[in-house]
MARDO-147688 format. One record per residue: residue in three letters; x, z, y of N, C-alpha, C in turn. Coordinates in steps of 0.02 Angstrom, whole numbers, padded with zeros to 5 digits, always signed. Atoms other than C-alpha are relative to their C-alpha. Layout:
# MARDO-147688
ALAXZYXZYXZY ...
# end
This chain:
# MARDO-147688
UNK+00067-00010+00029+06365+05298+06944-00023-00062-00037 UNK+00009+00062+00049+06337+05111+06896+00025-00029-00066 UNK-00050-00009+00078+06482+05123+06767-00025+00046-00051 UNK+00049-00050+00020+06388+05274+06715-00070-00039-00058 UNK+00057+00028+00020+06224+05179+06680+00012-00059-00048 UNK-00037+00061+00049+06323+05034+06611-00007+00010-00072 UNK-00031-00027+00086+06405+05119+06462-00093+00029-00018 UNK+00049-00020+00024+06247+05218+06433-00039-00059-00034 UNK+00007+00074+00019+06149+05042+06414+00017-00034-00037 UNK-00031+00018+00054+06291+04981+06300-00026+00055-00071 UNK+00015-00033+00033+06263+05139+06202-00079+00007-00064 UNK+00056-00001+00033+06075+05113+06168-00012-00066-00012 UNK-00010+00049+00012+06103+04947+06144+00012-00034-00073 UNK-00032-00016+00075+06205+04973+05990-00036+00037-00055 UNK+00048-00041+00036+06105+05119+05926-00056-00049-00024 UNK+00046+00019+00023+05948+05018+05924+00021-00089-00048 UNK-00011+00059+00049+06045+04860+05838+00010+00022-00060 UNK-00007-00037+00038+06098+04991+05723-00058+00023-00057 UNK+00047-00009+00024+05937+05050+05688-00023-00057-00033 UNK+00046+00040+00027+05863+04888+05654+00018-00034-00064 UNK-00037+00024+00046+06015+04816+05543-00017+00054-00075 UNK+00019-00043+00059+05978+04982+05433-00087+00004-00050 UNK+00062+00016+00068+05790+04936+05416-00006-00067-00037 UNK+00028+00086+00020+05809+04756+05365+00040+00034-00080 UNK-00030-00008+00062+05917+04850+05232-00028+00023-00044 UNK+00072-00056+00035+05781+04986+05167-00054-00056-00025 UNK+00045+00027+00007+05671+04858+05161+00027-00059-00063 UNK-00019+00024+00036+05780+04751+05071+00020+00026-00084 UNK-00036-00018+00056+05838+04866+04941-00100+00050-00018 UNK+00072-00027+00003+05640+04951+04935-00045-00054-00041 UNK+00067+00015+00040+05525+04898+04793-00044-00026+00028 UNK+00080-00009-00017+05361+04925+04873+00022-00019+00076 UNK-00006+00013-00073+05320+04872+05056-00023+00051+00027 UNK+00005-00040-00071+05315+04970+05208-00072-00029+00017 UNK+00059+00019-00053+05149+04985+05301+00008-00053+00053 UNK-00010+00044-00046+05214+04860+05430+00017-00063-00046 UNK-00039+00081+00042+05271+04719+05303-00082+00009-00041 UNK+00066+00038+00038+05095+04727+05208-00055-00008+00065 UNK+00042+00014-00056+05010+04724+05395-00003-00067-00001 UNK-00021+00083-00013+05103+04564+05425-00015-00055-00084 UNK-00009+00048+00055+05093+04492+05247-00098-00037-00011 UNK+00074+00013-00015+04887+04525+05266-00009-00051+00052 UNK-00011+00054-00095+04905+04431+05453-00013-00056-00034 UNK-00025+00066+00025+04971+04286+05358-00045-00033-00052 UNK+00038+00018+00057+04869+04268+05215-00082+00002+00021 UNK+00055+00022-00028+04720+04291+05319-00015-00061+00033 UNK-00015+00076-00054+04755+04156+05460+00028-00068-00066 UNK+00009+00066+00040+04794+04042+05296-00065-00013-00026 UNK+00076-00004+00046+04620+04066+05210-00032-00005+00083 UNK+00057+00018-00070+04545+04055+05403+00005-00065+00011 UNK-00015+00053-00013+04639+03893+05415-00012-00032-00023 UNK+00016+00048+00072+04615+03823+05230-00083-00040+00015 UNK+00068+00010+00005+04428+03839+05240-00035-00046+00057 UNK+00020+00048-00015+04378+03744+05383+00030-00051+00009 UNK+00001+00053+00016+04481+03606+05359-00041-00032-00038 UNK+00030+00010+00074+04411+03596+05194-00069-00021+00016 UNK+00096+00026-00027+04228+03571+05296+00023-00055+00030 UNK-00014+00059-00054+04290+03459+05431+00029-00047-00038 UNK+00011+00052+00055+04361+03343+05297-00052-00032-00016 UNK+00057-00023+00045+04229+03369+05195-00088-00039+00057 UNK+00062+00036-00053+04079+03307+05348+00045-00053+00045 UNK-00027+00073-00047+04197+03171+05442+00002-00049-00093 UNK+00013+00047+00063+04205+03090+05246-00066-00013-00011 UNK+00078+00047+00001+04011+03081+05233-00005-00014+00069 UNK+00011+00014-00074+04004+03058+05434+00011-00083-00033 UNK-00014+00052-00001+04098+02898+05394-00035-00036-00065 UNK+00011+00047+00047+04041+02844+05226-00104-00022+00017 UNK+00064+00033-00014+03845+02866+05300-00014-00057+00068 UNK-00002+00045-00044+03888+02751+05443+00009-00079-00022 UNK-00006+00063+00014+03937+02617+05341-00064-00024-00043 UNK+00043+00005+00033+03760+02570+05280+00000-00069-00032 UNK-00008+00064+00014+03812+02388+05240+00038-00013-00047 UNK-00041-00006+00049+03916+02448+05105-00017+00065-00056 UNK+00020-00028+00015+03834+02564+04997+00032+00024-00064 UNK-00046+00002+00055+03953+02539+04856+00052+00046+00023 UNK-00043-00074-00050+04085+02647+04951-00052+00073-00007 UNK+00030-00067+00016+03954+02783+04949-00025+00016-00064 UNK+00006+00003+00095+03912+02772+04746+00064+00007-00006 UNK-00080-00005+00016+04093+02768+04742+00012+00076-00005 UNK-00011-00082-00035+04113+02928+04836-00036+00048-00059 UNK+00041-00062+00028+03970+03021+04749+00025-00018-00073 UNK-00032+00015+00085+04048+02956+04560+00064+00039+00012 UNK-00060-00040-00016+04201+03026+04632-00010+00096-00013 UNK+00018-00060-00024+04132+03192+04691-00038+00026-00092 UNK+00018-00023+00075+04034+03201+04502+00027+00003-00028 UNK-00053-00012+00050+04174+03177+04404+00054+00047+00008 UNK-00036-00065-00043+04261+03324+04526-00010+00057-00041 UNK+00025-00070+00006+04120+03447+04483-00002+00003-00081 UNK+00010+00013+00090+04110+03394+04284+00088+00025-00016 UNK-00062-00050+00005+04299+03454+04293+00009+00050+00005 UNK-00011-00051-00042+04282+03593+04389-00048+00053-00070 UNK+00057-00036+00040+04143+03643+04276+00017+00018-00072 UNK-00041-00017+00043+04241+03618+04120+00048+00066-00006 UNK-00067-00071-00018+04399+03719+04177-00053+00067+00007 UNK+00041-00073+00001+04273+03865+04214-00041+00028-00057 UNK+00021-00029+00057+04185+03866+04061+00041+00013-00029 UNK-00034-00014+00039+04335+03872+03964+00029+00080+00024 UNK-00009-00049-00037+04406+03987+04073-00048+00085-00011 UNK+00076-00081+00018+04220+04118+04045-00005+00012-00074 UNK-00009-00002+00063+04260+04084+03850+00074+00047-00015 UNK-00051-00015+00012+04425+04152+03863+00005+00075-00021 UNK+00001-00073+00002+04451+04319+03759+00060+00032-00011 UNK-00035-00059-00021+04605+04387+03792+00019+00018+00036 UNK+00005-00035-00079+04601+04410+03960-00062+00057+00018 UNK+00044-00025-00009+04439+04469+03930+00027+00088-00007 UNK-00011-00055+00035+04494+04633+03849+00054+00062+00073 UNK-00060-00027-00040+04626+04682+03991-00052+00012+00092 UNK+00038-00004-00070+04478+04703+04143+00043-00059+00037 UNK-00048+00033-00049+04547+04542+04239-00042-00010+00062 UNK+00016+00002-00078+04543+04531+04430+00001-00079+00021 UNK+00018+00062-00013+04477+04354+04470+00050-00026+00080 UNK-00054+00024-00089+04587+04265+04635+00007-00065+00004 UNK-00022+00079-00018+04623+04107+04722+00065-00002+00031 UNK-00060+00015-00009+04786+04036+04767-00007-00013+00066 UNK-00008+00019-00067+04828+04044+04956+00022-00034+00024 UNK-00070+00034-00027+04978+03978+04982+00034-00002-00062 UNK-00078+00013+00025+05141+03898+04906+00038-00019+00046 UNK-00066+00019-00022+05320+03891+04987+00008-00063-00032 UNK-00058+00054+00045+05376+03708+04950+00054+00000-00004 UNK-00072-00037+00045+05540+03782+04935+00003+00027-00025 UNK-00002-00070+00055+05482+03906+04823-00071-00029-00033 UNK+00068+00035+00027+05358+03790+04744-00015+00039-00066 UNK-00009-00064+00058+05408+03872+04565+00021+00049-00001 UNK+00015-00097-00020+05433+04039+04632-00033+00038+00004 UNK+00058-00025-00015+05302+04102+04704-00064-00021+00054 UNK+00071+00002-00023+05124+04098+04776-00021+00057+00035 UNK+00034-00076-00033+05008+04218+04859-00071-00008-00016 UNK+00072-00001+00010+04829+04248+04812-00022+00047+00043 UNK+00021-00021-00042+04697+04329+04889-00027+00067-00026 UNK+00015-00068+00028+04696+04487+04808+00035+00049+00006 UNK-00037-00041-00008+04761+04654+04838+00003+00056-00040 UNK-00004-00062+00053+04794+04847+04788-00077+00028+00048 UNK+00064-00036+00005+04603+04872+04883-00043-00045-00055 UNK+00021+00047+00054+04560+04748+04737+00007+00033-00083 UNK-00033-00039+00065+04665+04864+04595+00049-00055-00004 UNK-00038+00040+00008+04784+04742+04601+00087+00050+00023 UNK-00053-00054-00024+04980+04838+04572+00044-00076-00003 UNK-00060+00018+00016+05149+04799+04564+00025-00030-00094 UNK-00018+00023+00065+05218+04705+04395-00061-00029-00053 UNK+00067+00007+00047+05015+04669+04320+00024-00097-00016 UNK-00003+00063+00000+05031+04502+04245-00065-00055+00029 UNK+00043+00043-00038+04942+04343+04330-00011-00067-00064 UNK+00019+00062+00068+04847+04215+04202-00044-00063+00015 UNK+00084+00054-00015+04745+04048+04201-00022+00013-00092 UNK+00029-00006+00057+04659+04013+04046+00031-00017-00071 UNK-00068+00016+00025+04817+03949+03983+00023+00043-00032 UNK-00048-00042+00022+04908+04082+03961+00034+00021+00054 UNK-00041-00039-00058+05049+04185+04073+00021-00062+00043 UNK-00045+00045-00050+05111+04101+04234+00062+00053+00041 UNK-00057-00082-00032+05188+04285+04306-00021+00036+00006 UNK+00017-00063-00017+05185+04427+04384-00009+00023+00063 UNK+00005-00047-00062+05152+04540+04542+00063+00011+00033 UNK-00072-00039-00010+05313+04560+04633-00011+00042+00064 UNK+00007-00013-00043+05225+04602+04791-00071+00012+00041 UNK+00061-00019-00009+05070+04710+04852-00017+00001+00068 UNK+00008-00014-00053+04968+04700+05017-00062+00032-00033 UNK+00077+00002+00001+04801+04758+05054-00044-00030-00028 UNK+00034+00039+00025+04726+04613+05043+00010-00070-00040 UNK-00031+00050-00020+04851+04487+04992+00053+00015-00065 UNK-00041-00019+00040+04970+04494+04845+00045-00063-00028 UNK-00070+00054+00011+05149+04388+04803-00013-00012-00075 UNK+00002+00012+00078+05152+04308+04624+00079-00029-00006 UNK-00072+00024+00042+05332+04280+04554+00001-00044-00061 UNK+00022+00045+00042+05301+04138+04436+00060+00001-00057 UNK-00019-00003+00056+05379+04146+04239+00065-00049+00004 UNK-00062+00057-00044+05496+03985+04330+00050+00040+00045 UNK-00019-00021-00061+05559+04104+04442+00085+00016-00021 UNK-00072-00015+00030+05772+04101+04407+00027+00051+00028 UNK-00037-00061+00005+05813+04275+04430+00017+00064-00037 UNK-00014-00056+00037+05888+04412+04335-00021+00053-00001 UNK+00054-00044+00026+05764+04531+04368-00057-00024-00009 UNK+00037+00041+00004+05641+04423+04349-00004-00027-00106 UNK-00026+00028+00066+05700+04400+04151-00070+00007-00061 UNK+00071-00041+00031+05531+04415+04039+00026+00021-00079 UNK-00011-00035+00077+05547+04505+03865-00079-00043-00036 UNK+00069+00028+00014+05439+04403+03739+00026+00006-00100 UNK+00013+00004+00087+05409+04394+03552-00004-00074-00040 UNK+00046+00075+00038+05425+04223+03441-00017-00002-00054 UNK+00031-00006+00054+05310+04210+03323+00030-00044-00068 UNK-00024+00020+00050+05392+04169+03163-00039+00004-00067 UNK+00035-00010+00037+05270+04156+03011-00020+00080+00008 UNK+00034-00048+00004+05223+04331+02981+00049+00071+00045 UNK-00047-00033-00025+05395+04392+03079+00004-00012+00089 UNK-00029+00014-00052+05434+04426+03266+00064+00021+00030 UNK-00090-00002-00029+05607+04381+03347+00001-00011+00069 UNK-00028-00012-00069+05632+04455+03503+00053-00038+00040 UNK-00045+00048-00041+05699+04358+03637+00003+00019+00064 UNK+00008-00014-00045+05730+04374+03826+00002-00100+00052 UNK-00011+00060-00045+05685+04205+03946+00043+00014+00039 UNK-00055-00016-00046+05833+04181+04043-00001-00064+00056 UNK+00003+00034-00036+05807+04039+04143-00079-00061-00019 UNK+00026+00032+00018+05696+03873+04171+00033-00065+00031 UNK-00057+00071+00003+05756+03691+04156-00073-00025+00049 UNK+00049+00035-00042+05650+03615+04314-00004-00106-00032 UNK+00010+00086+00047+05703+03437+04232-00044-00006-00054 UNK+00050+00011+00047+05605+03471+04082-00048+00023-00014 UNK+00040-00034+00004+05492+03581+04122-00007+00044-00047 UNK+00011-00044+00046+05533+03708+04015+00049+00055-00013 UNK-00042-00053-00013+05584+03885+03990+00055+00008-00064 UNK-00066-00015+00030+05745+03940+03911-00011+00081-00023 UNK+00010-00073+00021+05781+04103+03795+00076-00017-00037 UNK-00077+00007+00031+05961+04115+03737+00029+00078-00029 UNK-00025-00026+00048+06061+04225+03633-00050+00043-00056 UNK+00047-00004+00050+05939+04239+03484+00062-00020-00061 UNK-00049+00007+00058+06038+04275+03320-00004-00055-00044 UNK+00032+00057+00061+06063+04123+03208-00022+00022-00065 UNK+00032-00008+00071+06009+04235+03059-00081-00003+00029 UNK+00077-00016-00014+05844+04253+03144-00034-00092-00002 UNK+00019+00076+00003+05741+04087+03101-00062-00005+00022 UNK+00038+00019-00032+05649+04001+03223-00013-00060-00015 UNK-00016+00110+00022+05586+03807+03208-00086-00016+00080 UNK+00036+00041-00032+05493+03701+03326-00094+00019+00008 UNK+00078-00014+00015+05300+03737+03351-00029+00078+00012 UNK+00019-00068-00037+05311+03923+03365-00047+00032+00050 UNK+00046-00014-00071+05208+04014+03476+00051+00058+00019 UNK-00035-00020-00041+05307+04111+03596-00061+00053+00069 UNK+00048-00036-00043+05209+04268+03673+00026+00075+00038 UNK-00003-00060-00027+05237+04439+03797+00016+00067-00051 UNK-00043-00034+00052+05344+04558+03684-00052+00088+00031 UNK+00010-00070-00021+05264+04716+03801+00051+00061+00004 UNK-00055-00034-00021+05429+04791+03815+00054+00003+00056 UNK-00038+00016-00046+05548+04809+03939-00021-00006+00068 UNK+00058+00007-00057+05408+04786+04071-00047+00019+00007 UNK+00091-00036-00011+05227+04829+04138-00042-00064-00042 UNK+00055+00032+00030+05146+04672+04060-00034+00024-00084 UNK+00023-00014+00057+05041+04688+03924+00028-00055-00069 UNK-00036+00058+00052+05108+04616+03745-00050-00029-00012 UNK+00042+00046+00042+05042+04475+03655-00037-00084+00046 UNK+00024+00056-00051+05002+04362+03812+00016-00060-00014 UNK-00017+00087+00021+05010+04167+03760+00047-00007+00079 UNK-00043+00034-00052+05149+04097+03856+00016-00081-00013 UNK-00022+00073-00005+05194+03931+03777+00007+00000-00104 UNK-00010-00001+00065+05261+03861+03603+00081-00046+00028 UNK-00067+00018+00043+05446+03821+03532+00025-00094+00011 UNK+00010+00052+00011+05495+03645+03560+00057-00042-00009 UNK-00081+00000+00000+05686+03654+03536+00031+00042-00024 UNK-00035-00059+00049+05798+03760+03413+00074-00053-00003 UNK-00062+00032+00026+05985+03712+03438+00052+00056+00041 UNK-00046-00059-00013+06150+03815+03433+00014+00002+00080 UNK-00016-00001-00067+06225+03869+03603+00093-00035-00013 UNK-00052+00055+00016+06397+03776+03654+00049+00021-00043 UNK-00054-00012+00029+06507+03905+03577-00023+00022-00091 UNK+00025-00015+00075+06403+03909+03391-00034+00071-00027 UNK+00021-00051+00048+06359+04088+03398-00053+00025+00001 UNK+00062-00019-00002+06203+04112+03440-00074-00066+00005 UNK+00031+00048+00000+06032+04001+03459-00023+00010+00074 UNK+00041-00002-00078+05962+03926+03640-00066-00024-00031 UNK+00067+00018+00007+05768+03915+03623-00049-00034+00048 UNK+00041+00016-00039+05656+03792+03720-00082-00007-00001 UNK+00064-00002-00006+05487+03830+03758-00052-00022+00062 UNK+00036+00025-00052+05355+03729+03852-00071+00036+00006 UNK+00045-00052-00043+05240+03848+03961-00079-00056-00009 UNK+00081+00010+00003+05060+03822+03906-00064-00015+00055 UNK+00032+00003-00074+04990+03832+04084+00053-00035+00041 UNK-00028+00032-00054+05033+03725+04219+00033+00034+00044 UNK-00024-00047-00052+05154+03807+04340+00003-00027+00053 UNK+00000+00046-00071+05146+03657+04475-00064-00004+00022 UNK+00057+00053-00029+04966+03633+04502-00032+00080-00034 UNK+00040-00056+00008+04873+03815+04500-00033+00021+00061 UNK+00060+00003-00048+04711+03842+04595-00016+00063+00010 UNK+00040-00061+00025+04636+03994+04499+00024+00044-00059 UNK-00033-00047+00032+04711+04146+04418-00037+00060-00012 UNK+00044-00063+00006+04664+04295+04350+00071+00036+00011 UNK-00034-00054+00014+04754+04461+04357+00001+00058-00049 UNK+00022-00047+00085+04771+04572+04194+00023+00063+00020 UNK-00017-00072+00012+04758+04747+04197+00034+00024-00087 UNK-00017-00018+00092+04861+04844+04060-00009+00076+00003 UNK+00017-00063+00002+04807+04981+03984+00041+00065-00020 UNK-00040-00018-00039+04892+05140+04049+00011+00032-00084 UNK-00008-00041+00056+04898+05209+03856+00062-00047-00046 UNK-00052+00021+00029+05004+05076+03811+00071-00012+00045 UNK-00062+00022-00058+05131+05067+03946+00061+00076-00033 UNK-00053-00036+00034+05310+05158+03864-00011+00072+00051 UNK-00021-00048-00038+05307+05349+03922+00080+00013+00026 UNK-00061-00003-00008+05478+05337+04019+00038+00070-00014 UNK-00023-00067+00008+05497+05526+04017+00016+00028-00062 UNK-00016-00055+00091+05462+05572+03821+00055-00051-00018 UNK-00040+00065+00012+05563+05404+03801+00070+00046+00000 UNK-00082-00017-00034+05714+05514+03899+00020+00053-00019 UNK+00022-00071+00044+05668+05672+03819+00028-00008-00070 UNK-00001-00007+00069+05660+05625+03641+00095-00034-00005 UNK-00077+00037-00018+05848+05512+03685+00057+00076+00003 UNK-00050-00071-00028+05919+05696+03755+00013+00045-00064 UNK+00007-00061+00042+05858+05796+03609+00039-00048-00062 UNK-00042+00053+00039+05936+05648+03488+00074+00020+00008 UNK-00078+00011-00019+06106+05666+03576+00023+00076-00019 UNK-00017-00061+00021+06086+05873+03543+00005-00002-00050 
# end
């Protein structure tokens, strides 16, 4: 009977390792998250914004605690408050420019703050504090006043992943447009050079003529973002090693190391490619 119970034991043992090895796979090969992975992703992104914020006080009152104790030094506290003014005269800047900005304007954008960064995934990704009860989807691009930094790769509730324009992966590849006097030459970013801070676009035809200065913007193809998004400008035009095509370097207009405050751009659902008449009109082509 104990041999009995044994094997049985082994049996569900296996089964349920079974089971679990198959969801790490679903989940892996799954788009969109599972109700249990945006529970936990909310968890996380809450308990950081619970955590952020009162440091940010307790700092914030042990720095005047100490600087009003030292009354025998008053210069330390003029210091401080010159400090703290030349903070908010920044802060105040960046936001006006930011409330001037009109082509974000046009796209309804979803206002957010930056939660978190992985410092192993410093130029990867982020998390803000915005979700899909926000309107916030899958693939919407993410902006400062700059211009593009990325995209949506990942929706909670309340809580949403940003995949940053740095991000070196092959689906990850952005489709963009370079502005060539009155001509645009399609390109695809294929990587980013962390040494120079700057993104890469390679096999671009050498009849197609590009030069230095360019502006370099969101093509709207190939993806959910909306076209026309400022991303950067041109700052390198030289062949690739084997002569036949051109590598293009472009330095990203917005900061991708040092982001506070983002917006999120809605695109509008009239311009997004109908995949179906797309597959339709392709079928009736091939008849």
């Amino acid at each position: 009977m104990s041999k009995f119970f044994r094997n049985n034991k082994l049996i569900v043992i296996l089964c349920a390792i079974i089971v679990f090895i198959s969801l790490i796979g679903i989940s892996l090969r799954s788009q969109s998250q599972s109700h249990a992975e945006q529970y936990v992703g909310d968890t996380v992104a809450f308990g950081q914004r619970a955590v952020s914020y009162p440091v940010q006080f307790v700092s914030g009152f042990i720095g005047d605690l100490f600087s009003t104790s030292n009354n025998d030094k008053p210069s330390n506290k003029e210091k401080q408050l010159e400090a703290e003014n030349q903070r908010l005269k920044a802060d105040n800047k960046k936001y006006k420019k930011e409330l001037d900005i009109e082509d974000i304007s046009k796209y309804d954008p979803i206002s957010s703050t930056v939660l978190s960064r992985n410092p192993d995934q410093w130029m990867n990704t982020f998390v803000i504090d915005k979700g899909s009860k926000n309107g916030v989807e899958s693939n919407m691009a993410v902006m400062t006043s700059e211009g593009l930094v990325g995209r949506i790769s990942k929706v909670n509730q309340f809580s949403s992943q940003v995949d940053l324009i740095s991000t070196n992966t092959r689906s990850n590849r952005l489709s963009v447009n370079i502005q060539h006097d009155d001509k645009n030459v399609f390109g695809l970013i294929d990587q980013y050079d962390a040494k120079k801070e700057e993104l890469v676009i390679t096999d671009i035809n050498n009849k197609d003529k590009v030069e230095k200065g360019d502006k370099v913007v969101t093509s709207g193809l190939a993806d959910q973002l909306p076209s026309s998004l400022y991303i950067g400008e041109v700052t390198k035009v030289e062949n690739d090693q084997y002569g036949l095509s051109k590598e293009i370097r472009v330095k990203p207009a917005a900061s991708l190391a040092d982001l506070n405050h983002v917006y999120v751009a809605k695109r509008d659902p009239q311009t997004i490619p109908d995949e179906s008449a797309a597959t339709s009109e392709n079928e009736s082509g091939v008849e």
